[in-house]
N, C-alpha and C positions, 0 to 999 in steps of 0.2 A: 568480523573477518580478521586472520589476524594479522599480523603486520605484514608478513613473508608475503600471503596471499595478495594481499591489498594493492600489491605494489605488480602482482604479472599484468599483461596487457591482453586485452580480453581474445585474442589466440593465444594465449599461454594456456589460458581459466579453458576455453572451448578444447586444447588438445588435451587438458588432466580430465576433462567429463570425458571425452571419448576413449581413453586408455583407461578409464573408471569402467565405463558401458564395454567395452570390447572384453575385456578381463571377465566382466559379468556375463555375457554372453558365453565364453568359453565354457565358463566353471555352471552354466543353470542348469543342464540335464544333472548334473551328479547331486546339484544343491536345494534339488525340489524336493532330493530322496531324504533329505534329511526335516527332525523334526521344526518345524517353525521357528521356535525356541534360537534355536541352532543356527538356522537361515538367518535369522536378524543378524546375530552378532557377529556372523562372521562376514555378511556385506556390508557390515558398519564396520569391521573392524579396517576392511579394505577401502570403502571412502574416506576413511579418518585422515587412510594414508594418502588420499586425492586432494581432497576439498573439504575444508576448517569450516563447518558450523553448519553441515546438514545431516540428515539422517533419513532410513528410510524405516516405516514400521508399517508390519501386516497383520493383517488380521488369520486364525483357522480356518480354513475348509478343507471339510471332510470329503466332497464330491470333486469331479471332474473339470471342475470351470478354473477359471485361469486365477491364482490368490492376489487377493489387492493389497496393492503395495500402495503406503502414503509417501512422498516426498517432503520434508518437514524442513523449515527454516528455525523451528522452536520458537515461532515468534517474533523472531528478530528482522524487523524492515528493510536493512540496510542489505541482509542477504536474500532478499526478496526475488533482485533480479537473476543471482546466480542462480537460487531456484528455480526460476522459470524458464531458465536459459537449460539447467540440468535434464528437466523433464523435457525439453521441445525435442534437447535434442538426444534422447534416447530413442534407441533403434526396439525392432519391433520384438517384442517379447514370448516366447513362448508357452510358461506357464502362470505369468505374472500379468497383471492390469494396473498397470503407473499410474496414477493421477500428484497432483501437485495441494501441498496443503490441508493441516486435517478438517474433517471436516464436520460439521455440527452433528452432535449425537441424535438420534431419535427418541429416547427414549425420554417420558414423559415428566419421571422426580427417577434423580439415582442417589445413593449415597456413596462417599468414602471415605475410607478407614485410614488413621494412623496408628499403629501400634492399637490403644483400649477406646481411643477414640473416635468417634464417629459422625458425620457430617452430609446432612442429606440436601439436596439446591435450596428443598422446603423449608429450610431451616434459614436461608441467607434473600434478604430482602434486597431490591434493587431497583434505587430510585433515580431517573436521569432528568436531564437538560441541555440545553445547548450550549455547546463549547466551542466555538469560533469556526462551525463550522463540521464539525465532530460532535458525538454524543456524550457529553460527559455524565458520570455516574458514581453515585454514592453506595456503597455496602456495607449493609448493615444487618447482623447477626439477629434472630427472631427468636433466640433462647441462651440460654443461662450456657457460660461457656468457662471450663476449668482454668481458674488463671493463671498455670506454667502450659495452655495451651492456646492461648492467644494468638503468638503468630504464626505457629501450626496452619490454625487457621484461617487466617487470613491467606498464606501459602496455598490452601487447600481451595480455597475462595477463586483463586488468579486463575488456578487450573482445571477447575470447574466452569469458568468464565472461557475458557479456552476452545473447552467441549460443547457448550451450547450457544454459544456465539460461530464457533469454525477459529481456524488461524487469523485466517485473514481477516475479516470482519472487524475481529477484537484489536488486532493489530493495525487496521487504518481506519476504521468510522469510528471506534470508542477513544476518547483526550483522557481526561481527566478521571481517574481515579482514586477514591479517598476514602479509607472505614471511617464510619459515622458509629456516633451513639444515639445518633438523632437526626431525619433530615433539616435540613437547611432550606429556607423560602425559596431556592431557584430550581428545587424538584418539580418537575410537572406531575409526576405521578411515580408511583412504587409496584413493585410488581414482586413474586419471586420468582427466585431465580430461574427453574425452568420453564418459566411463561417467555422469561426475559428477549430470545430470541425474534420473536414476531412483535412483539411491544418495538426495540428495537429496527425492525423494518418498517413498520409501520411510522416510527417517527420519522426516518430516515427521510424517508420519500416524501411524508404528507408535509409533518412541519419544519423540516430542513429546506422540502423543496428537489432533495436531491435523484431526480425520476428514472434520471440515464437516458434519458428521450435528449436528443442534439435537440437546438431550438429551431424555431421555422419563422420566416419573416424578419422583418428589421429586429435587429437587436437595441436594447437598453444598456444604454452606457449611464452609469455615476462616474461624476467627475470632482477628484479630491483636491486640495490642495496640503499640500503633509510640510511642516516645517522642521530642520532640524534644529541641534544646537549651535547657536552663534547669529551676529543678525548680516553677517558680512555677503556679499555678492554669493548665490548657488548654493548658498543653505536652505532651500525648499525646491520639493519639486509638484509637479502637474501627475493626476494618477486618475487616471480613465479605467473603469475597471468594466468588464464585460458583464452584467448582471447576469441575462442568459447563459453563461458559461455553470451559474451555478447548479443548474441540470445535471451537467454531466463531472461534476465533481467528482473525485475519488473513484472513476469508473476504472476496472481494472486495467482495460486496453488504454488508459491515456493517464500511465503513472509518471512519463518524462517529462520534466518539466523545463523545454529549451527558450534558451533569450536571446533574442538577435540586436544586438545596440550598433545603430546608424548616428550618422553625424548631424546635427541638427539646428547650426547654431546662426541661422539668418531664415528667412522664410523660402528660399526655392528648396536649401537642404530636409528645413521641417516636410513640406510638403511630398520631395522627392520622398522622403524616410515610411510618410505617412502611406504613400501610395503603394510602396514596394509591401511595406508589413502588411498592409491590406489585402495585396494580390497574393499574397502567400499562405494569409488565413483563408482565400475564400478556397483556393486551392486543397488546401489540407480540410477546411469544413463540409464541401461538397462532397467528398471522399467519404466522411468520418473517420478520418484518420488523426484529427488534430482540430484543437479548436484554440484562438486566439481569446486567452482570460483577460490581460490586462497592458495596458502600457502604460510608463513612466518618462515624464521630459526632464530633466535637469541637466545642468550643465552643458547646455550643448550637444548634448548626446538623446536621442528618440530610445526607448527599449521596449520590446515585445516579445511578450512571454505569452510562448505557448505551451499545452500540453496534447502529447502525442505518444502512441501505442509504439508503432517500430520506429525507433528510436534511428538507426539507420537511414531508414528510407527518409525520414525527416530530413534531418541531416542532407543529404545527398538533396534534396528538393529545395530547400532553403539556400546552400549554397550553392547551386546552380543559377539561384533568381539573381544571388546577388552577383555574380558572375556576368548574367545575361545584363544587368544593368548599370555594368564597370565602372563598383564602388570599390575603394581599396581600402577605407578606415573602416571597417566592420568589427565589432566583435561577439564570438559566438560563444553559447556557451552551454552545459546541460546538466541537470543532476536528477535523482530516480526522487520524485516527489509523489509519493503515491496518496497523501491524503493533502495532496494541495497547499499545504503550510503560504508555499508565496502567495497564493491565488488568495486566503483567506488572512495573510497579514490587510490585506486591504478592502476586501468585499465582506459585506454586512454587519 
């Protein structure tokens, strides 16, 4: 996002989509008439002038049905929310069918071309592992490749990975990324690359664990104790992490990740801290709207981190509790964590 952007407050960001969409609305009868080609560029030329680092792109049709329009962040996570926030709130379209995000090709091996060059998935091998939580994964070329077209390449690799993985996918289940010449012992297994997709789910779910099913019954807590540097008083803290929370990892409706830090530095505080975070997970869990991954003690301060779908309504529920339970040292806080990074600095 770029700097300019970064800095409206999100009624600045919601009134440029809506004078985006309202503009679009205007101009769609005249803009259907023209060729596809055409359409793109000229509704990109006009978001460009709205909102920094999206895009939209369609596919041909020849018949009657409404042309599908993608909503693209090109990958980029941080403009994730804006996207979603772009698409929810687009008004209803008349010859167009909006969705967010591209999304995985069907088709079974494709190749592409650079210039004399050519590059088919069948040609690009793809070995994974677990990556804190995310799937990391090695690529590695399965034939003889010109050496001023190396990082062609590899280039050709990222955006082929793009296509049969989806946007999202590749941009929040897959970490690590790295061209091999050779795998490395923490491959589980290799595949190519258009197999890679369901290889891919299948690990997700089976050996990650990650199901998207909330959990049911008492939860499993591990309990850490993490040191830092120095050995002086509140350089370590207590880190209780929600095992069960690991289900619904990285699920798309619970990308916020908010921290509520209480005061906690004698036991009626700890206990009060404990109680309220509790009554507020079991609130947001029963819902499925939010689920309590982890807490941290140190320094006299209780923290709990949750994550949550509307990010709002969180919000507005959490500082009501604390409200209701007339605390005044609170501090709250949120950021768009859609593959969990806090939840897995500490879990597994």
């Amino acid at each position: 996002m770029s700097g300019d952007q970064a800095e409206l407050s999100p009624a600045e960001l919601a009134e440029r989509i809506d004078s985006f969409w309202f503009r679009f609305r205007e101009g769609e009868t005249e803009l259907i008439r023209k060729p596809v080609r055409e359409q793109v560029e000229e509704i990109n030329e006009v978001l460009d002038a709205c909102l920094d680092g999206l895009a939209l792109e369609m596919s041909a049709n020849d018949g009657d049905d409404p042309i599908d329009m993608i909503a693209t962040a090109h990958g980029a996570k941080e403009r994730f929310p804006l996207l979603m926030d772009f698409v929810k709130r687009a008004p209803p379209l008349a010859h167009y069918r909006l969705s967010a995000f591209r999304t995985r090709t069907d088709e079974p091996d494709f190749p592409m071309r650079m210039g004399n060059f050519e590059l088919a998935t069948s040609d690009i091998l793809i070995g994974h592992f677990a990556d804190e939580g995310q799937v990391g994964i090695e690529v590695m070329f399965d034939r003889e490749l010109p050496s001023d077209m190396q990082d062609h390449a590899r280039n050709m690799a990222f955006i082929m990975l793009d296509h049969v993985l989806g946007e999202y996918d590749f941009a929040i289940k897959v970490g690590a990324v790295d061209f091999v010449g050779g795998f490395s012992g923490e491959v589980v297994h290799s595949t190519p690359l258009h197999q890679f997709g369901t290889v891919l789910d299948s690990f997700w779910t089976g050996d990650l664990g990650h199901t998207g099913l909330f959990p049911s019954g008492e939860d499993n807590w591990t309990t850490l104790t993490i040191a830092f540097e120095g050995d002086g008083e509140g350089n370590h803290a207590i880190v209780s992490v929600n095992d069960g929370a690991n289900a619904v990892a990285a699920r798309p409706d619970l990308g916020h990740a908010v921290e509520l830090r209480l005061p906690a530095h004698d036991h009626a505080t700890l206990d009060a801290a404990r109680d309220l975070q509790d009554q507020i997970a079991t609130r947001l869990e029963v819902q499925h709207a939010g689920i309590l991954s982890h807490t941290i003690l140190r320094n006299g301060e209780r923290m709990a981190n949750y994550y949550v779908g509307d990010l709002p309504a969180a919000l507005e529920l959490i500082q009501g509790s604390v409200r209701n339970a007339f605390l005044a040292e609170v501090g709250l806080n949120s950021e768009f964590d859609p593959s969990w990074a806090r939840y897995f600095e500490f879990a597994g």
